[in-house]
Backbone atoms as SQL, in Angstrom:
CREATE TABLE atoms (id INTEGER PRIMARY KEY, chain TEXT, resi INTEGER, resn TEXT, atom TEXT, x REAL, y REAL, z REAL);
INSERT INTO atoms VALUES
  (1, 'A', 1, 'UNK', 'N', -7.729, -15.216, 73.182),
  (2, 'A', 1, 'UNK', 'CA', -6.789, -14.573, 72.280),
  (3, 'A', 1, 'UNK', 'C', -6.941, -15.172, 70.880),
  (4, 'A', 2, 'UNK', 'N', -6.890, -14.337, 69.940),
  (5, 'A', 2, 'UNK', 'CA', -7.008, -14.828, 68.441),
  (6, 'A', 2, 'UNK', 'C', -5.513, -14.984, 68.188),
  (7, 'A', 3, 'UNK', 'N', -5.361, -15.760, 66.772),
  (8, 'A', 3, 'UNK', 'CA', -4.534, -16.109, 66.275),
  (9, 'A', 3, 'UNK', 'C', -3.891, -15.636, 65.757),
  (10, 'A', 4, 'UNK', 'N', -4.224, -14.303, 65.459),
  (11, 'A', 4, 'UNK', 'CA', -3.812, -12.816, 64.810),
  (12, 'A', 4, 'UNK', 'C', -2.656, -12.283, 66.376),
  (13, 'A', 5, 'UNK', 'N', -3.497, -12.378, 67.134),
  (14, 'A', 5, 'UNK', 'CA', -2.678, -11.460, 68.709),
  (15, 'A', 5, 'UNK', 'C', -2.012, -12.603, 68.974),
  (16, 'A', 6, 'UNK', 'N', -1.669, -13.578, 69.477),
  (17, 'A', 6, 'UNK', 'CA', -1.251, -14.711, 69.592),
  (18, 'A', 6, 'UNK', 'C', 0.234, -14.433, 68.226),
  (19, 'A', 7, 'UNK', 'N', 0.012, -14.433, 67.409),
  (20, 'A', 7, 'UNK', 'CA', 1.284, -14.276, 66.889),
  (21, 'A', 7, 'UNK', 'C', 1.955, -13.417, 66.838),
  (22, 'A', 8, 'UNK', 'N', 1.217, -11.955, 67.229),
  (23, 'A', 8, 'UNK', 'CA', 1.820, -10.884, 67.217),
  (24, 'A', 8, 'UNK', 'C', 2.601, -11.061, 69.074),
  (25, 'A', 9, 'UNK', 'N', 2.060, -11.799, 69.623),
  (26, 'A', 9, 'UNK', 'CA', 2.250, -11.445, 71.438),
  (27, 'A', 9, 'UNK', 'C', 4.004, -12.658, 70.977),
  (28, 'A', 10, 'UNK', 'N', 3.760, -13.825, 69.788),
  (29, 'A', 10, 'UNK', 'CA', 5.133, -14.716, 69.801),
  (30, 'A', 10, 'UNK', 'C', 6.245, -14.037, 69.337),
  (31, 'A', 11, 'UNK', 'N', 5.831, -12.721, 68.347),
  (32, 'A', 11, 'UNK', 'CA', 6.586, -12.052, 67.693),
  (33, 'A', 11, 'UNK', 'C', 7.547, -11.013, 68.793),
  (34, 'A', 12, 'UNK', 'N', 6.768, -10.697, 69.437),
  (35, 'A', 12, 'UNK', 'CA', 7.078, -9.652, 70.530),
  (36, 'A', 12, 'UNK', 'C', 8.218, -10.335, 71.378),
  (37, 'A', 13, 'UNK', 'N', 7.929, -11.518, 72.008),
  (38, 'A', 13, 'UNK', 'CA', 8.654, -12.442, 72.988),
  (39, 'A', 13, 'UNK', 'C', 9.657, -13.878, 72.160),
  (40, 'A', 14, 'UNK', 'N', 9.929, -13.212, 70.726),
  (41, 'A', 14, 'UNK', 'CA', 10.767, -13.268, 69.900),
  (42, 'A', 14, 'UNK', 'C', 10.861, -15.374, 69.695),
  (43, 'A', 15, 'UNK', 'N', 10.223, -15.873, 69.746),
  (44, 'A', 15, 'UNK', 'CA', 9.627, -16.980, 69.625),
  (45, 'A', 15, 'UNK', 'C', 9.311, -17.975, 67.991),
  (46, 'A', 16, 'UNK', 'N', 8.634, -16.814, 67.336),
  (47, 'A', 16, 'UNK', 'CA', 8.164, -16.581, 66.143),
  (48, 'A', 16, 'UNK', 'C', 8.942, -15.848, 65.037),
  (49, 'A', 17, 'UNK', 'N', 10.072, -16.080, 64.196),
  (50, 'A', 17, 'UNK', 'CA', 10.674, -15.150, 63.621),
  (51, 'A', 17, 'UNK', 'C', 9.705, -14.848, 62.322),
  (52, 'A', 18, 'UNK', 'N', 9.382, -13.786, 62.097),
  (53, 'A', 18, 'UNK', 'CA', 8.766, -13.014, 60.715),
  (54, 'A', 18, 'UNK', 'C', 9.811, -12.645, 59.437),
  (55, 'A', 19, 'UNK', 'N', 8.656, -13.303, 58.589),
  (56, 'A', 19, 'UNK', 'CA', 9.920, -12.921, 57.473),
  (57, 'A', 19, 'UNK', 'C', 9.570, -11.352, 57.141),
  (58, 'A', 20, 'UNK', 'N', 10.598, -11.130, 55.779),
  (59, 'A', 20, 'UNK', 'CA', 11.035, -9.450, 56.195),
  (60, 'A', 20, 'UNK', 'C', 10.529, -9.009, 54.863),
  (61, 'A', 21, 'UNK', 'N', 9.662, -7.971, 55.208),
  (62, 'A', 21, 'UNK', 'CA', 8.580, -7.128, 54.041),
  (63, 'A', 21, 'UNK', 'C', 9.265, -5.788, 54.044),
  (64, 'A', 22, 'UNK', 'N', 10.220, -5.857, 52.501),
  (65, 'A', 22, 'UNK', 'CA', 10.030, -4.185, 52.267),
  (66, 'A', 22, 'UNK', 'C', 9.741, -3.986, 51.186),
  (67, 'A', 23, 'UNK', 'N', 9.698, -2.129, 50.951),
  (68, 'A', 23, 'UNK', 'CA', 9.361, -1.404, 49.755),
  (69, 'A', 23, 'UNK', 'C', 10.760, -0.710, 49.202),
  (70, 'A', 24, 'UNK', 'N', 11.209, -1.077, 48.311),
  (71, 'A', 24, 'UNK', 'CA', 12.034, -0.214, 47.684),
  (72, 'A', 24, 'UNK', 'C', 13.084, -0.655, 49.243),
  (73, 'A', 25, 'UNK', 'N', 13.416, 0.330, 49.351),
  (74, 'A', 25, 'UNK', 'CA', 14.759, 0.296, 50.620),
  (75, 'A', 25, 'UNK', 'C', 14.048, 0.447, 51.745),
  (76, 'A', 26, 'UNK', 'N', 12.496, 0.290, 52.109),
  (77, 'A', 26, 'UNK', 'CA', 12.432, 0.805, 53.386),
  (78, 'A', 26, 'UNK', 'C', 11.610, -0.684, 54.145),
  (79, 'A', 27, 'UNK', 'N', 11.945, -1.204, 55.165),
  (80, 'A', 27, 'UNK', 'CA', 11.596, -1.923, 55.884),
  (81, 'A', 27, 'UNK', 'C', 10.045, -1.481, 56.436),
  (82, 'A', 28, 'UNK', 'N', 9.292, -2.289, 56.007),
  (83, 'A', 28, 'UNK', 'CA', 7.579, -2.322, 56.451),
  (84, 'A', 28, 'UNK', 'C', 7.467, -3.497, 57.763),
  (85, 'A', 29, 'UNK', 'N', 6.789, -2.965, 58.785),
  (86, 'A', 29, 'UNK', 'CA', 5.939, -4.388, 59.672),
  (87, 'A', 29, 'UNK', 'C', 5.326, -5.129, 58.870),
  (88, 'A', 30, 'UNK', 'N', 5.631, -6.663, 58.954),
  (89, 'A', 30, 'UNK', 'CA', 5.244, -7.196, 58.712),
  (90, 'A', 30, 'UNK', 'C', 3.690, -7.676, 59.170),
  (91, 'A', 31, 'UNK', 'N', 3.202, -7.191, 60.375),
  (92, 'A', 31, 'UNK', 'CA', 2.065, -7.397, 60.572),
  (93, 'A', 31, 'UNK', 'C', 1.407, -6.461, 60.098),
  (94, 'A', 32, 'UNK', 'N', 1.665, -5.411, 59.864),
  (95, 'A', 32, 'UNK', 'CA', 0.929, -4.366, 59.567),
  (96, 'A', 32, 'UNK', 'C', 1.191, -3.907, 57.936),
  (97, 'A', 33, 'UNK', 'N', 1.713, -5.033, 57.147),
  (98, 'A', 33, 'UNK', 'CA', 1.533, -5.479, 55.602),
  (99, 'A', 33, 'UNK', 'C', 0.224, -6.811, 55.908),
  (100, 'A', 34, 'UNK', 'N', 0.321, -7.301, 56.699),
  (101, 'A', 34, 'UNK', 'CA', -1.032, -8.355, 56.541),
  (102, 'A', 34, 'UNK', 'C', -2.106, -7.914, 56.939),
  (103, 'A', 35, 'UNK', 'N', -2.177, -7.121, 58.051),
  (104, 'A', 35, 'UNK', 'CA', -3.533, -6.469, 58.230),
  (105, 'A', 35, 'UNK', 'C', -3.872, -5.382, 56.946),
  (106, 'A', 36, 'UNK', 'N', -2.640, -4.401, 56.310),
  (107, 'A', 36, 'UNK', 'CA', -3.033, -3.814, 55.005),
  (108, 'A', 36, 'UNK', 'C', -3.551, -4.564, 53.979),
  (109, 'A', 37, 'UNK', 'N', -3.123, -6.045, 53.713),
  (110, 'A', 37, 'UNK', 'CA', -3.604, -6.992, 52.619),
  (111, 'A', 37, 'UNK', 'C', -4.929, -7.349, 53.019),
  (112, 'A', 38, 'UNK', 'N', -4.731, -8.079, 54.097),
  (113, 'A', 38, 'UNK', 'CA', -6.379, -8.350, 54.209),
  (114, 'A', 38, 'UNK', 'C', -7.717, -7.677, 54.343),
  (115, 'A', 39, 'UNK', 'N', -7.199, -5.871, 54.762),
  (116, 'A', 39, 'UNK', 'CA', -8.481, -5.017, 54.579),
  (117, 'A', 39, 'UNK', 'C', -9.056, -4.852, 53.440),
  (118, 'A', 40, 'UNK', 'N', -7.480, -4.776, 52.278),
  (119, 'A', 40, 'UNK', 'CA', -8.189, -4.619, 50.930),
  (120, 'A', 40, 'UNK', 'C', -9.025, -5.696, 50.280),
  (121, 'A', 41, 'UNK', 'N', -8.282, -7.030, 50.631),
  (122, 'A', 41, 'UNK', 'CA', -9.856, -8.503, 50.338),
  (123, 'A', 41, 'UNK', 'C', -10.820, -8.122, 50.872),
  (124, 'A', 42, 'UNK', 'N', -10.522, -8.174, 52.231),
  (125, 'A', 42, 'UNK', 'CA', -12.351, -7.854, 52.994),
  (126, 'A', 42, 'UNK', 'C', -12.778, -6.533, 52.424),
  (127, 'A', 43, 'UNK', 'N', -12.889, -5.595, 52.399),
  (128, 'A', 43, 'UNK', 'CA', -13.484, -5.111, 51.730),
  (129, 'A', 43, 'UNK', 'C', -14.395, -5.316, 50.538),
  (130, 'A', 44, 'UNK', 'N', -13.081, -5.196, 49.435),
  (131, 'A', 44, 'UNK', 'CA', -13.814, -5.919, 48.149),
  (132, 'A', 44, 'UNK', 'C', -14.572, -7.086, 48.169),
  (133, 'A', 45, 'UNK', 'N', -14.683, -7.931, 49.147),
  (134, 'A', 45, 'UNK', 'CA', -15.488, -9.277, 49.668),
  (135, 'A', 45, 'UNK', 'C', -16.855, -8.398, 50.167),
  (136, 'A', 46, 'UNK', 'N', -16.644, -7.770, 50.825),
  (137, 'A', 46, 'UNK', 'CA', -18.082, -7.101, 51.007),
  (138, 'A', 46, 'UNK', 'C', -18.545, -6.226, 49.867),
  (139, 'A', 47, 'UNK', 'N', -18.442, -5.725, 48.792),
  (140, 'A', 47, 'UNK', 'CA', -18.447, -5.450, 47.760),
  (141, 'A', 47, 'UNK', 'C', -19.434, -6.548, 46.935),
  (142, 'A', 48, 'UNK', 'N', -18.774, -7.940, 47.055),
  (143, 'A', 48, 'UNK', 'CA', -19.562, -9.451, 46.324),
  (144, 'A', 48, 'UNK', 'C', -17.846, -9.730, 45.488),
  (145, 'A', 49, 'UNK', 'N', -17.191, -9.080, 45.736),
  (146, 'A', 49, 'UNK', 'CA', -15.953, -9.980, 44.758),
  (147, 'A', 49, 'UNK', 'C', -15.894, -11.381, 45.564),
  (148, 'A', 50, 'UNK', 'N', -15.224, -12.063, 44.986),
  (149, 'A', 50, 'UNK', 'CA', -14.490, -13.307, 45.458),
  (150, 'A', 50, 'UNK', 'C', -13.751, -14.112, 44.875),
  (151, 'A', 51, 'UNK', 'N', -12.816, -14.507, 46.142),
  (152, 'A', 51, 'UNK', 'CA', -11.220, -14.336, 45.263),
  (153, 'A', 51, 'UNK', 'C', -10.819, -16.446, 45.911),
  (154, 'A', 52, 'UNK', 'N', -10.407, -17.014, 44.978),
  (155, 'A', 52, 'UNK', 'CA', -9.960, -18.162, 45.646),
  (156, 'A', 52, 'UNK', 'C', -8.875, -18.599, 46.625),
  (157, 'A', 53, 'UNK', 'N', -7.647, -17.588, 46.414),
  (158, 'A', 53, 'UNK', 'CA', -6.824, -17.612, 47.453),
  (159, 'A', 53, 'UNK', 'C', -7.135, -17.140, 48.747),
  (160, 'A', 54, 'UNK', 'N', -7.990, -16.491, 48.745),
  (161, 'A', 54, 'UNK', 'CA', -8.251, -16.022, 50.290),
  (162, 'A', 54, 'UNK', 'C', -9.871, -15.875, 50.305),
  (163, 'A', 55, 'UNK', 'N', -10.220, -16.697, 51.512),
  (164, 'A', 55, 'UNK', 'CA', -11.456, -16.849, 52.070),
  (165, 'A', 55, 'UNK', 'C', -12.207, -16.217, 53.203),
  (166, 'A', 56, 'UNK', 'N', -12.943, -15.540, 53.598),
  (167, 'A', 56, 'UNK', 'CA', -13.385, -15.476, 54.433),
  (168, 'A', 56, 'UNK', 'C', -13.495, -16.023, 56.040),
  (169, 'A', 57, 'UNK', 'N', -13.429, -17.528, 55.619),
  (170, 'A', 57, 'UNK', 'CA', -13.894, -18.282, 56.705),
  (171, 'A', 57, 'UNK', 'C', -12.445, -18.235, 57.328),
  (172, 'A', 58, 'UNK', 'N', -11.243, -18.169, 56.940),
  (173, 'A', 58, 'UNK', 'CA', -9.515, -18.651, 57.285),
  (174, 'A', 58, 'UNK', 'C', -9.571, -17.020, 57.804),
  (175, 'A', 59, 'UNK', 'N', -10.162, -16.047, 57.118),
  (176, 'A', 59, 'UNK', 'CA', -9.883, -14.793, 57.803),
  (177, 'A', 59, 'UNK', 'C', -11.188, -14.604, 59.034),
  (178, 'A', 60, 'UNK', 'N', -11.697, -15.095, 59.233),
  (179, 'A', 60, 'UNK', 'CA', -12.868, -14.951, 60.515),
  (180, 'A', 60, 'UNK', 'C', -12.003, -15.488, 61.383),
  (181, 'A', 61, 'UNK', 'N', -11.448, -16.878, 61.435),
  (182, 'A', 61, 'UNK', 'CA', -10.909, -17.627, 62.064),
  (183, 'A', 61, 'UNK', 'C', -8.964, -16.917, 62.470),
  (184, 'A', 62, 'UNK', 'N', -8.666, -16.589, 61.579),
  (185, 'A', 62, 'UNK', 'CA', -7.076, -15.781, 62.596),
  (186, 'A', 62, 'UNK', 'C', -7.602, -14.739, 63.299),
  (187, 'A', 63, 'UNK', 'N', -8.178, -13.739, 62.536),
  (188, 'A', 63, 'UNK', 'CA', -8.727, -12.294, 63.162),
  (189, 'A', 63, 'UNK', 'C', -9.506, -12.430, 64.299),
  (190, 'A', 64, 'UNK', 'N', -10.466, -13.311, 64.633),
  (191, 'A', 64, 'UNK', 'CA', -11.604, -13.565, 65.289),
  (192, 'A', 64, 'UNK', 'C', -12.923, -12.622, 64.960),
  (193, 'A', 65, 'UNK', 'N', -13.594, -12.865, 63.746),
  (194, 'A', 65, 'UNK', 'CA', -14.331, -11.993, 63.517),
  (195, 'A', 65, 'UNK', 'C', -15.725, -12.624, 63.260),
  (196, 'A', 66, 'UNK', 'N', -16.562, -12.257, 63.524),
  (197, 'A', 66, 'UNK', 'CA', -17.814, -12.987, 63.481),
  (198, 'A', 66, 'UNK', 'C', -19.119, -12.595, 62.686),
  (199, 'A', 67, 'UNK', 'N', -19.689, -13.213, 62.267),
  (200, 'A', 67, 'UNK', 'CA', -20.657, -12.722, 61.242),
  (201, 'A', 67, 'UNK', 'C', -20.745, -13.734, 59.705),
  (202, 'A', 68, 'UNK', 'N', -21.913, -13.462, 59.524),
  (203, 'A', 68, 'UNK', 'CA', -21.851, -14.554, 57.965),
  (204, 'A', 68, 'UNK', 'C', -21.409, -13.884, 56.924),
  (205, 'A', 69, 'UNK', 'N', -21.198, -12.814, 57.135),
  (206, 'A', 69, 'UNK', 'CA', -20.965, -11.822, 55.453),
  (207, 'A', 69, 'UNK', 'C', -19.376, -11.228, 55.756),
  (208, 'A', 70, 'UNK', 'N', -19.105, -10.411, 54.615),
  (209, 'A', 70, 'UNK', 'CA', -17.926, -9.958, 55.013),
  (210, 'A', 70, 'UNK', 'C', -18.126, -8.527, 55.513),
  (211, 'A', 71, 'UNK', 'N', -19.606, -7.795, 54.500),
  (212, 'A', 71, 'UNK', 'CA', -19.741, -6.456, 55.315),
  (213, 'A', 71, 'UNK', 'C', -19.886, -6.454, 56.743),
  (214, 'A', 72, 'UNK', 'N', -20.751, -7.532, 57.485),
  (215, 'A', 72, 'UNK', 'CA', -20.558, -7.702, 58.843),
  (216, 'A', 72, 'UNK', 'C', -19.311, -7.802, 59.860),
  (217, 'A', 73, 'UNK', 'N', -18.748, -8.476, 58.638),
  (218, 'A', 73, 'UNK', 'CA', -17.191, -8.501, 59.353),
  (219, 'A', 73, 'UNK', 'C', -16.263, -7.270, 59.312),
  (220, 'A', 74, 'UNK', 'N', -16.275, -6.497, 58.511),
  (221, 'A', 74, 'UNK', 'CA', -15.505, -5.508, 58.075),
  (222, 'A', 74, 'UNK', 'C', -14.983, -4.280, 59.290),
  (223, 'A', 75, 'UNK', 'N', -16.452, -4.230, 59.730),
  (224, 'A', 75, 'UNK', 'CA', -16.064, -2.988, 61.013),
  (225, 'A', 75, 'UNK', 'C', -15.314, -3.682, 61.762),
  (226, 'A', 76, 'UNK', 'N', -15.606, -5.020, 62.053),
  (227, 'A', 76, 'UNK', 'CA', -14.916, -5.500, 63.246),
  (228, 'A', 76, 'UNK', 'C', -13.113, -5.643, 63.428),
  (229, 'A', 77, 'UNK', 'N', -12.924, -5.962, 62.259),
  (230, 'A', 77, 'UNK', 'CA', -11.323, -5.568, 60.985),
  (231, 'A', 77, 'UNK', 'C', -11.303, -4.756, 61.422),
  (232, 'A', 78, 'UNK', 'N', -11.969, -3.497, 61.163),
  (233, 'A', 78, 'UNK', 'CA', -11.384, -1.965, 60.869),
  (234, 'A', 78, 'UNK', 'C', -11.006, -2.185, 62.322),
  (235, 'A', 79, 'UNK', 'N', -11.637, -2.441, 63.827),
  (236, 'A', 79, 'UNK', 'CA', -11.504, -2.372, 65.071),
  (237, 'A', 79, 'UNK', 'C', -10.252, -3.189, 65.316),
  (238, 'A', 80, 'UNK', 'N', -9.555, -4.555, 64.870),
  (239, 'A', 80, 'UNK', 'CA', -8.768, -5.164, 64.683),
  (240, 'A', 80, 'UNK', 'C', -7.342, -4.272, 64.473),
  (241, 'A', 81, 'UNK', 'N', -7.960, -3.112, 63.266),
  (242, 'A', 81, 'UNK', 'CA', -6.380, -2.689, 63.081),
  (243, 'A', 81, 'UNK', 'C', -6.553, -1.733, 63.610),
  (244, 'A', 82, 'UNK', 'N', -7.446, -0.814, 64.236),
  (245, 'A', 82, 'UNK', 'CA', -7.307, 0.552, 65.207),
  (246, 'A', 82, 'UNK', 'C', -6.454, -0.123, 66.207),
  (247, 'A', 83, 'UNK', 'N', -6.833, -1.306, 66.745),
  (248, 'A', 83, 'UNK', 'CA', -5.929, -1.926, 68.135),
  (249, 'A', 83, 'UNK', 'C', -4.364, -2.152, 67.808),
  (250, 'A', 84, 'UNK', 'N', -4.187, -2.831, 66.354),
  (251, 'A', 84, 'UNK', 'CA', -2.990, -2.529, 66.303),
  (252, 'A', 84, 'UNK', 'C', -2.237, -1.698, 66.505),
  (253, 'A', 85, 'UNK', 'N', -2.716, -0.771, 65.600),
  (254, 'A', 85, 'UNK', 'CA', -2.371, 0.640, 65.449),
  (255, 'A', 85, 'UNK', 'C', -1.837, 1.574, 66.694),
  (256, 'A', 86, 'UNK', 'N', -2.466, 1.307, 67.663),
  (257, 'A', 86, 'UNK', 'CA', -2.116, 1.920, 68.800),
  (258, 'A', 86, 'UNK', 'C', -1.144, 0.565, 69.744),
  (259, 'A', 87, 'UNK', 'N', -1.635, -0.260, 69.877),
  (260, 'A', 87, 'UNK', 'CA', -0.246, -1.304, 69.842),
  (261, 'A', 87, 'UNK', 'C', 0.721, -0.845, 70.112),
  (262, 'A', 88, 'UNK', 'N', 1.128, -1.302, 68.314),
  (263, 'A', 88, 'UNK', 'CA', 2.624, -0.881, 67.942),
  (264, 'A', 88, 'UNK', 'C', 2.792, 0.346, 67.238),
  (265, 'A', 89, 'UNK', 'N', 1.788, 1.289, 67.418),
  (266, 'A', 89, 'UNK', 'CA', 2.788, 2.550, 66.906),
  (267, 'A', 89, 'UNK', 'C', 3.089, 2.983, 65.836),
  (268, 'A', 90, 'UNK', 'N', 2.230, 2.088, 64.822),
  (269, 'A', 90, 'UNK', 'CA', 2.204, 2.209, 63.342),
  (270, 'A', 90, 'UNK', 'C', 1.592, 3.241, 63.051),
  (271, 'A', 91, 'UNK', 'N', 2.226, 4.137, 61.991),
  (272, 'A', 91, 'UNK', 'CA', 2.007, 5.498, 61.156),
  (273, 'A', 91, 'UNK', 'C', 1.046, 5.830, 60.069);
C-alpha cells in the first residue's frame, strides 16, 4: 500500500482527520484537491519545468510511482487518480 492509499484507507476509518478545502461556499475532497494539485506539477515537470517546493522524488514516494522522469511517471498518476475516481465517487 502507498502512502497516498494508506491515508486515504486512515481517512475512511476516521483515524486521520483532514483539514477542510473549499471554493467559495462549496466544500471540495480534500484528497481529490491533492491529487488535482499534483497532476498539474507533474505534468508541467514532464514538460522540463521545475519547481522547488515540490519534487518529484517526495511525489514518486507517496503516490508509488516509478520511473526516472516525470513523463514516465505521469500515466501512472493519471492511473492513480482513475482509481480514485471510482473509489470515492468523485465528479
Amino acid at each position: 500500500m502507498t502512502k497516498f492509499e494508506t491515508a486515504v484507507a486512515q481517512a475512511e476509518m476516521g483515524t486521520l482527520e483532514l483539514p477542510s478545502v473549499t471554493t467559495g461556499s462549496k466544500h471540495v475532497d480534500y484528497f481529490w484537491y491533492q491529487l488535482c494539485s499534483a497532476h498539474f506539477f507533474l505534468k508541467l515537470m514532464a514538460k522540463g519545468f521545475k519547481f522547488k517546493a515540490v519534487k518529484l522524488k517526495d511525489m514518486k514516494d507517496y503516490y508509488g510511482l516509478k520511473g526516472k522522469t516525470a513523463a514516465e511517471c505521469l500515466p501512472q498518476f493519471e492511473q492513480v487518480i482513475e482509481r480514485y475516481k471510482v473509489q470515492s465517487l468523485v465528479n
